[in-house]
N, C-alpha and C positions, 0 to 999 in steps of 0.2 A: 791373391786369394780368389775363389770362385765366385761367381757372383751370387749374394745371399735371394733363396726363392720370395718371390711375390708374385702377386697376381696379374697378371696381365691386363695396361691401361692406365693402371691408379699412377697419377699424379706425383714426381716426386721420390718414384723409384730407378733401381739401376733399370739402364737400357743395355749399355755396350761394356758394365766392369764394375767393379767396385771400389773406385775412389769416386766421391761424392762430387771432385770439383770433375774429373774427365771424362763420369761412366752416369751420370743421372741426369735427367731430364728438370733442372732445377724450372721455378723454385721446390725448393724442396727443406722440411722442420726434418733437424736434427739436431739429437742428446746426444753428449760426450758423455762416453763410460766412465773416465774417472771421477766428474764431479758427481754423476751420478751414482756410482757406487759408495764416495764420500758421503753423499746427503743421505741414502738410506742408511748407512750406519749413524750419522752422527745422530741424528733424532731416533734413532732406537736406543741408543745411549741414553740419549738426553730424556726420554721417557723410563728408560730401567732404573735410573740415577733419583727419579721421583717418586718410585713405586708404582708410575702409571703404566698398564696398557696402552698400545697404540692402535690405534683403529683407523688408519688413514683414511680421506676421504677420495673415494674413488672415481670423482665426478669430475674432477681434474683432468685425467687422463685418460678415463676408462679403453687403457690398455690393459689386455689382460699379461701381457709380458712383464709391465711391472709392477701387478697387483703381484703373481706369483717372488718376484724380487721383493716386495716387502714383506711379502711373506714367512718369506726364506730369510731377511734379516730377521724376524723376530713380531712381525706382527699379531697382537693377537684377533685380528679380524677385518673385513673392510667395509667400512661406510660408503651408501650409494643412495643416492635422491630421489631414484625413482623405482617401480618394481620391474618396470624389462631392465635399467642396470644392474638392479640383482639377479635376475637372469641370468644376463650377459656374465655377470661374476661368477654368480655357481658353477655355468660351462666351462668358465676356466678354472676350475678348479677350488674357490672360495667357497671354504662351507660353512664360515659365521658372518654371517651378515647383518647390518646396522641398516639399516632406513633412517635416516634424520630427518624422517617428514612424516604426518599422517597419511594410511594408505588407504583409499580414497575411490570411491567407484569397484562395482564387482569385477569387471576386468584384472583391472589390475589387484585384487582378494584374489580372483582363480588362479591369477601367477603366483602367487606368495605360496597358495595351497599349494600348488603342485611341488614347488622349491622345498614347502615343510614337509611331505610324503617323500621327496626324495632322497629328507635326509639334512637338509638345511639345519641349521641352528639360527635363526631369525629371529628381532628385536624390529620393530618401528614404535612410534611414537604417536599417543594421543594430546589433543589439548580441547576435547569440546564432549560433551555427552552423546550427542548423532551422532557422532563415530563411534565413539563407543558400543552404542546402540547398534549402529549396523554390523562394526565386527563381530559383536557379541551372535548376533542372528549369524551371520554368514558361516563363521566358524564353527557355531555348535551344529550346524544343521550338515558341515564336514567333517562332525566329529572329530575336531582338533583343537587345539589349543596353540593359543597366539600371545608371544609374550610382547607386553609394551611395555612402553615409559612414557612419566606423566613428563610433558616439557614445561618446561618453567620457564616464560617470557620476562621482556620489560616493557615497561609500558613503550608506545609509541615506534613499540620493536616490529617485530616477523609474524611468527606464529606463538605457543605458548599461554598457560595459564597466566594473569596476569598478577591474581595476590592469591594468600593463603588462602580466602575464604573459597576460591575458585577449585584449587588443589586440592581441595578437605571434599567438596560437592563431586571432582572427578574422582576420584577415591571411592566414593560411595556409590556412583555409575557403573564403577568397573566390577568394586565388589557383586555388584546384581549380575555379572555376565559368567558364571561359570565358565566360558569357552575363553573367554581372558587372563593371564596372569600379571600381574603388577612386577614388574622387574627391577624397577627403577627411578632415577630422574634422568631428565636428558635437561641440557639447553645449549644456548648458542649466544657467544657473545659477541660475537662480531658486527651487530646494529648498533652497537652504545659506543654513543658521540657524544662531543661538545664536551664544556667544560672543563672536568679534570677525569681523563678519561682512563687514567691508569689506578685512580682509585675508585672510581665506577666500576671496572672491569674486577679488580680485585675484591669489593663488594659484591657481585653477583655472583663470583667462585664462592664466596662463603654464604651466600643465601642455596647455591645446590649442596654443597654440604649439608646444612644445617635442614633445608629441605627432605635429601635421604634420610637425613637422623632422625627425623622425626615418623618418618613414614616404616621406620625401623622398628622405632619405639611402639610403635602402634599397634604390631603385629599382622597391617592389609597388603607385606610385599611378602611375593611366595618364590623369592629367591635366597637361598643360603649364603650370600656374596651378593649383595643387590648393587648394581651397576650406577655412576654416577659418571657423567659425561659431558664435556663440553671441547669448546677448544676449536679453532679456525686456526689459518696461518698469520693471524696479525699478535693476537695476544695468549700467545701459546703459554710462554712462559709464567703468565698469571697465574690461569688457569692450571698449573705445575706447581705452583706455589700453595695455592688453594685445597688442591686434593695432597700433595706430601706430608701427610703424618699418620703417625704410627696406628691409630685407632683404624685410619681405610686400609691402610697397607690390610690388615691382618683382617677384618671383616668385613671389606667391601670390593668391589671392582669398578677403580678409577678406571676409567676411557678417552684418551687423548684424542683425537680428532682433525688436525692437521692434513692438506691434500696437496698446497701447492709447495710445500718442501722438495718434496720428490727431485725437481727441476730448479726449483727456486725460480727467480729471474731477475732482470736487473735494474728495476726502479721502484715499483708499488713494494716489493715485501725484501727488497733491498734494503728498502730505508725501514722495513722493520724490523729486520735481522740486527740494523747496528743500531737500535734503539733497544732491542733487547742487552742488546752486549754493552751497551751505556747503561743500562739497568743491573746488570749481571757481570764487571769487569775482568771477576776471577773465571767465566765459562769460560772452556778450553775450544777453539777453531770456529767455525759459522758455518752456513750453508753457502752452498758457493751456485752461479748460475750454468744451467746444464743446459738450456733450449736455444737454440738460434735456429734463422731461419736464413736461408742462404737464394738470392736469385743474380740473375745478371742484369746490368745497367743495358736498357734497352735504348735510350737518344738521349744524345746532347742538345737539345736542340737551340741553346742560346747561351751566352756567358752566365754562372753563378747555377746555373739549372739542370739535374741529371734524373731522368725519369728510371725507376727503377722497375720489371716487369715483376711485379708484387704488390698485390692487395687485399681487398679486405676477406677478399676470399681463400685465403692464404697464412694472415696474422692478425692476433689481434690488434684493436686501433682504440682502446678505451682502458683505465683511465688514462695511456700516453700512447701516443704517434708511437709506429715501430723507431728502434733506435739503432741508426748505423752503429757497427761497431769498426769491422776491418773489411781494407778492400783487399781481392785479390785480382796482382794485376792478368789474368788470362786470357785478354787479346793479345799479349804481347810477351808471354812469359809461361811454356810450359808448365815448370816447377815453383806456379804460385805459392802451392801450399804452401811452400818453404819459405817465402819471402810476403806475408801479410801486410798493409802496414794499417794502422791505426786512423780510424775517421770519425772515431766519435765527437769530433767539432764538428761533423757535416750534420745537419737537421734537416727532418721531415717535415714539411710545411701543408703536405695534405696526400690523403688515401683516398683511391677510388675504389672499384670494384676488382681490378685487375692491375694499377698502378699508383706506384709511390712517384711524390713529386719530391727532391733532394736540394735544398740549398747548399753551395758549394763554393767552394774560391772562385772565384774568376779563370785562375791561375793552375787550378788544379790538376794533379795528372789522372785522369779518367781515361777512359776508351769505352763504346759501344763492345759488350760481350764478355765485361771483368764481372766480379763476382763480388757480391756485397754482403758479408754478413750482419744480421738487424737480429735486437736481444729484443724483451718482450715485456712488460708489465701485467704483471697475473697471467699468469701461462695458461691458465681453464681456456680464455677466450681464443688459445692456438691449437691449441688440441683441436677441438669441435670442428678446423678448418680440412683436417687430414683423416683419410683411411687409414694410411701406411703413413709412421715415421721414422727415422734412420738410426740405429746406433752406429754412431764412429769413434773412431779413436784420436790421439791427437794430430793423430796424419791424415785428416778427413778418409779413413780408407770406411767403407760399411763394415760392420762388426754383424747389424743384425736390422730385418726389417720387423717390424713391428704394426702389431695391427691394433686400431680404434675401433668400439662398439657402442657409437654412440646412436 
């Protein structure tokens, strides 16, 4: 095939072809199309099957190649953290956008503006009265209107109201703001730890229910479907539990909120994939891991030891060391693709700026210039390393380069 266009320089792309291990300038992150087209289906499923929306979080990736891919499965919107990532989203094409943060500073108010004149459908979220207070000024004085959501915290959490009496006080803040509309609740469960944390979790799904309903009852939300949202990639399926019934289905809009599915990966939300499916036995298939980051083994330089040219400028290293998966052998074997073999026994003992240190056999067969591919724990922290990252196939050939807007 031709070689897919990029830009000239970036880190990672083809140089002389389009197979990943013969024609790029490794290291180089790349998504496999099939698990990835797997994972955007299977969680649009898994959210239609709840009655939920899915709002992916796009802070993940913030590719806009596959904001539009979940969009095209079935999204109804995409979440982003900050207002140039809504930006960056709108440009490519997202015209509902979520902010899961309060927006903050007029700079980034003039962004939001411009995005709402242009036609945005925009939601961010309050939890304090000065904000309130200032969007209320800022937007009415650009004669528009800004819809938010109250967040609902836990104690010792993020951001967020912390009890009713807090919610009932922003309620009445926002009511003063004509340039505001009350849309919803939002929160975020991903800070609640310790103890038993699967019925913590499932506790605070039904405190934002029970949250909207009241804020419904009340008559201070000026949406016909008022929005209720939560949901990270650990405890998705709570948060699925919590919003599935019949009463949201038909008068509310659940919003799932999920970012690191997309790619998945293979250790942090590994191990929470099969803790859902230990919770869930009858779910049908999981999410499978779509990111690897591929470099060459740069020296031997003593028995049990293989420096890898790959760092931290390149992959994430938090909460786990990159994790060899396969080596390919290509100092010595053209048609590695073909012939990978398995090293997930070998470990990473330490990451610098630009190299990986490798515990390895003694015995091992290595060569300076083979090709190592390393999986990732929470893929956000790999993303943010790349301008451009690769779609391939199973035959490492490039499908497609892709561009980050972080």
């Amino acid at each position: 095939m031709s070689t897919p266009t990029t830009a000239a320089g970036d880190k990672g792309t083809p140089e002389t072809g389009g197979s990943l291990l013969a024609g790029v300038s490794l290291p180089a992150a790349a998504i496999f199309e099939a698990p990835l087209a797997h994972n955007l289906a299977w969680m649009q499923r898994f959210a239609d099957a709840h009655g939920a929306r899915l709002a992916p979080h796009g802070k993940t990736t913030m590719a806009p190649a596959l904001f539009r891919r979940q969009l095209a499965a079935g999204a109804w919107g995409i979440t982003l953290a900050t207002a140039v990532q809504c930006r960056a989203a709108f440009d490519a094409g997202v015209e509902r956008l979520l902010l899961a943060n309060q927006l903050v500073g007029e700079p980034n108010m003039a962004i939001v503006a411009e995005l709402i004149d242009a036609g945005a459908e925009f939601h961010c979220v309050v939890d304090g009265a000065d904000n309130v207070a200032a969007l209320g000024r800022y937007f009415a004085a650009r004669g528009q209107t800004l819809n938010v959501l109250i967040e609902l915290g836990v104690p010792g959490g993020r951001c967020g109201c912390r009890d009713a009496d807090q919610v009932a006080a922003l309620v009445a803040a926002i009511a003063e703001q004509p340039a505001l509309a009350l849309a919803g609740i939002e929160g975020y469960e991903g800070m609640i730890a310790g103890g038993d944390e699967v019925a913590a979790v499932r506790a605070y799904g039904e405190r934002l229910v029970e949250a909207v309903r009241a804020l419904r009852a009340s008559g201070e939300l000026q949406r016909e479907a008022p929005i209720v949202t939560a949901s990270g990639s650990k405890w998705f399926d709570l948060i699925a539990e919590a919003f599935d019934r019949a009463e949201l289905r038909e008068h509310y809009t659940p919003v799932l909120r999920p970012g690191c599915y997309v790619v998945h990966d293979h250790r942090l939300y590994a191990g929470a994939m099969a803790a859902v499916k230990a919770r869930h036995p009858r779910l049908e298939g999981e999410l499978q891991p779509a990111l690897e980051v591929f470099a060459h083994v740069q020296s031997l330089p003593e028995p049990g030891l293989a420096i890898v040219a790959l760092g931290k400028r390149d992959i994430g290293f938090e909460p786990d060391l990159p994790l060899p998966l396969r080596l390919y052998p290509l100092a010595s074997t053209p048609s590695a693709a073909e012939m990978p073999r398995d090293v997930s026994a070998w470990r990473t003992t330490h990451i610098m700026d630009q190299h990986v240190f490798l515990a390895i056999p003694d015995d091992a067969e290595v060569a300076v210039g083979d090709v190592i591919a390393f999986g990732t724990s929470h893929p956000c922290l790999t993303f943010d390393k790349w301008r451009r990252v690769l779609l391939v196939d199973d035959a490492l050939e490039v499908r497609e380069v892709m561009e980050t807007r972080f």
